[in-house]
C-alpha positions in Angstrom: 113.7 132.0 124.8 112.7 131.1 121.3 115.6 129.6 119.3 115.9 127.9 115.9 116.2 124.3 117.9 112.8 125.5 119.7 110.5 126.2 116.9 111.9 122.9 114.3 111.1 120.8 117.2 107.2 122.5 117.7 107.3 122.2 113.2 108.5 118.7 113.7 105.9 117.7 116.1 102.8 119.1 115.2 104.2 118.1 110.9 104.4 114.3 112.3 101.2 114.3 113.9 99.5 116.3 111.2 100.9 113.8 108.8 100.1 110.6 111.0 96.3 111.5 111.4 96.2 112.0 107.9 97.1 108.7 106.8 95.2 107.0 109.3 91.7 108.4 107.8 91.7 106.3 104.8 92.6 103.6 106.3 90.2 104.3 110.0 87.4 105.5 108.6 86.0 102.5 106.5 87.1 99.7 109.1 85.3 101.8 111.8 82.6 101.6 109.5 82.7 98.3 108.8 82.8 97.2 112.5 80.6 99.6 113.1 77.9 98.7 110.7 78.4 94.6 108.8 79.1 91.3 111.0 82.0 89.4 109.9 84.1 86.4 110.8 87.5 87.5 113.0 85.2 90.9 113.5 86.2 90.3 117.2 90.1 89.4 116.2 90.5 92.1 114.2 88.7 94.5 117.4 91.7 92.9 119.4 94.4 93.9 117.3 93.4 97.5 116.6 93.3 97.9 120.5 96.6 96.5 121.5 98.3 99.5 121.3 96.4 100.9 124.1 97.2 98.5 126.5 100.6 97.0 125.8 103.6 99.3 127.1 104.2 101.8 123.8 108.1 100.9 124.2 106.8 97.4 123.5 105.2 99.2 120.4 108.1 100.9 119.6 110.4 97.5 119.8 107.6 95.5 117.6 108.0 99.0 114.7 112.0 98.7 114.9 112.2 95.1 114.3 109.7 95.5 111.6 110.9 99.1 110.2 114.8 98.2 110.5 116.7 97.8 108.5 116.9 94.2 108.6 112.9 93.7 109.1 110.5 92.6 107.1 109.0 96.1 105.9 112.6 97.9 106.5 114.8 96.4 104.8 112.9 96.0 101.0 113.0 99.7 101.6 116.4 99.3 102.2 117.0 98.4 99.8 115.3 100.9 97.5 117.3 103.6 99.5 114.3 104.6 101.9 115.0 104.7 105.6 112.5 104.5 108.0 114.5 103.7 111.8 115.8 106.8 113.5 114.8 109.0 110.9 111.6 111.8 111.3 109.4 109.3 109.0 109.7 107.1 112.1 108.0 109.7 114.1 105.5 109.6 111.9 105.0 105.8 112.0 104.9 105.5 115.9 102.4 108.1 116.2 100.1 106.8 113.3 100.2 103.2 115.2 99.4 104.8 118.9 96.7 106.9 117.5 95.1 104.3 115.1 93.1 103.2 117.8 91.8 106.1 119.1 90.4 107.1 115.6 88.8 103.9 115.0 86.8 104.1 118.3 85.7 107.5 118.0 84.2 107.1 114.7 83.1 103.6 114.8 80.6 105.5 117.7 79.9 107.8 115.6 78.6 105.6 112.8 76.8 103.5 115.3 74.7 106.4 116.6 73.5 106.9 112.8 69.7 106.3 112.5 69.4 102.7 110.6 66.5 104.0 108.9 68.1 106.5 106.8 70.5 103.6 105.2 67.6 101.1 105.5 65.8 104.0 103.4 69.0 104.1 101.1 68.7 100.2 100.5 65.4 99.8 99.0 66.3 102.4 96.7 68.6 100.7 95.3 72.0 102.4 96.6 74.9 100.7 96.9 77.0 99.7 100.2 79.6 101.7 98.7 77.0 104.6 97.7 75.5 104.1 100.9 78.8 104.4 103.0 79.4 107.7 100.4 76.2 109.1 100.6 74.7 109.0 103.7 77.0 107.2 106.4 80.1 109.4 106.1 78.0 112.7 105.9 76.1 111.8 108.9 78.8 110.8 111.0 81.2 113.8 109.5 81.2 115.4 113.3 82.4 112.2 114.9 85.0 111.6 112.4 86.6 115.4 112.6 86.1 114.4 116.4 88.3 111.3 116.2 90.9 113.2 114.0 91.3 115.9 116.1 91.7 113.0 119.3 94.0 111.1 117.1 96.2 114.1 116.6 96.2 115.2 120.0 97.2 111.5 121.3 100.5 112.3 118.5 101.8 115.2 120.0 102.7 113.5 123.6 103.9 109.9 121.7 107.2 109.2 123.2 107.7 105.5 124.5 107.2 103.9 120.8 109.0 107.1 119.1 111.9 106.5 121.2 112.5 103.5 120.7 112.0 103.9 116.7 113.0 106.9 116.1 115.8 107.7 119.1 116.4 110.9 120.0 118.0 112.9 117.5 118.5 116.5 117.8 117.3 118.2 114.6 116.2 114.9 113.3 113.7 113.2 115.4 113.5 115.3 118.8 109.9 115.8 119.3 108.5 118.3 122.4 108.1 114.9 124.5 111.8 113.8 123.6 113.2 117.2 124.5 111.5 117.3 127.8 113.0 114.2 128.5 116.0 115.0 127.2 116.3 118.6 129.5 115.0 116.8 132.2 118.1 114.0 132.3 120.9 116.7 132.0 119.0 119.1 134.8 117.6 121.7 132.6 114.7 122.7 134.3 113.8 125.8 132.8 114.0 124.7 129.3 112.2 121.5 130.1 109.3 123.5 131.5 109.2 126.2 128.6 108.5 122.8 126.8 106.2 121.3 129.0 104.0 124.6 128.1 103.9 124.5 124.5 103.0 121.2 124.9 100.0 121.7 127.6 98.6 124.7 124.7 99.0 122.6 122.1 97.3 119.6 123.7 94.5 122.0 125.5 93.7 123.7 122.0 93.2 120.4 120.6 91.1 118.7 123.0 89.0 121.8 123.6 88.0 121.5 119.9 87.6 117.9 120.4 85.2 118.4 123.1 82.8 121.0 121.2 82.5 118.7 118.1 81.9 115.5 120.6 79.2 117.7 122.2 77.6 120.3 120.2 75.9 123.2 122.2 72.1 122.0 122.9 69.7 124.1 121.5 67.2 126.0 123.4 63.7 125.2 123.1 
């Protein structure tokens, strides 16, 4: 049954993620490109770090946000202090799922920049373009199907977060109850129908976006 608890935790799910992957691009894009494409000192470090959240429990995630987003930590409480709450609110959704799907993005279109020809930006170089021109110009076009391809991942990855959101954000009806919260949450009290109904939406919703994921990652080959 469709109720108004139903369909504001679908908005609040697919909002966060939506949000999350976009504020990850900015940030994803160029340091894929730049591990991708330049060697630096700590390139290897900073590889390391980015992955971690693939690897580590996500309720260790989770614990690592809240003591940083609390309202004690180091980011939370200047917030704070400005009157912006982050813990166990729905921008903490957001934060959890933008950390957990950092990751993803970065690898998807750091491959995509490193299957660009070199000779096009080699070609770009000795006529005189810029690295920023260059990364403008030519990289970012070329690589455009790799980076909607990591977005689309990214955002997929957000709709199932729920060991780091729970731990950051609880699990607050009308506030931060996500579709993987309220499974849980049906689940624990023996509601198996409704956790089910649940389980559905979130089975299209991730299906949908992987499919689309999949024909951008590989394009139809065409026929000689």
């Amino acid at each position: 049954m469709i109720t108004s608890d139903l369909l504001w935790t679908i908005a609040l799910t697919v909002g966060s993620s939506l949000l999350s992957t976009a504020l990850i691009l900015p940030i994803g894009i160029p340091l894929a490109w730049l591990l991708a494409k330049k060697s630096w000192r700590g390139k290897s470090m900073v590889e390391v770090f980015i992955s971690l959240p693939l690897v580590i429990p996500p309720v260790a995630t989770g614990l690592l946000l809240l003591k940083l987003f609390g309202r004690n930590g180091w980011v939370g409480h200047p917030l704070h202090l400005l009157g912006i709450e982050i813990a166990f609110t729905w921008k903490a959704v957001v934060v959890a799922c933008a950390v957990m799907s950092f990751p993803l993005l970065v690898r998807t279109c750091r491959t995509a920049f490193q299957e660009i020809n070199p000779r096009f930006e080699n070609l770009a170089r000795t006529l005189g373009a810029t690295e920023w021109r260059l990364f403008w110009e030519i990289s970012l076009p070329l690589a455009k199907r790799g980076i909607w391809a990591g977005a689309i991942l990214s955002f997929a990855r957000c709709l199932g977060e729920f060991g780091a959101t729970i731990m950051i954000a609880g699990n607050i009806p009308g506030e931060t109850s996500t579709l993987a919260l309220s499974i849980y949450h049906h689940v624990q009290l023996g509601e198996d129908r409704e956790a089910f109904l649940l389980s559905g939406i979130s089975l299209f919703l991730a299906f949908t976006a992987l499919l689309i994921f999949e024909k951008l990652n590989h394009p139809p080959q065409k026929s000689a």
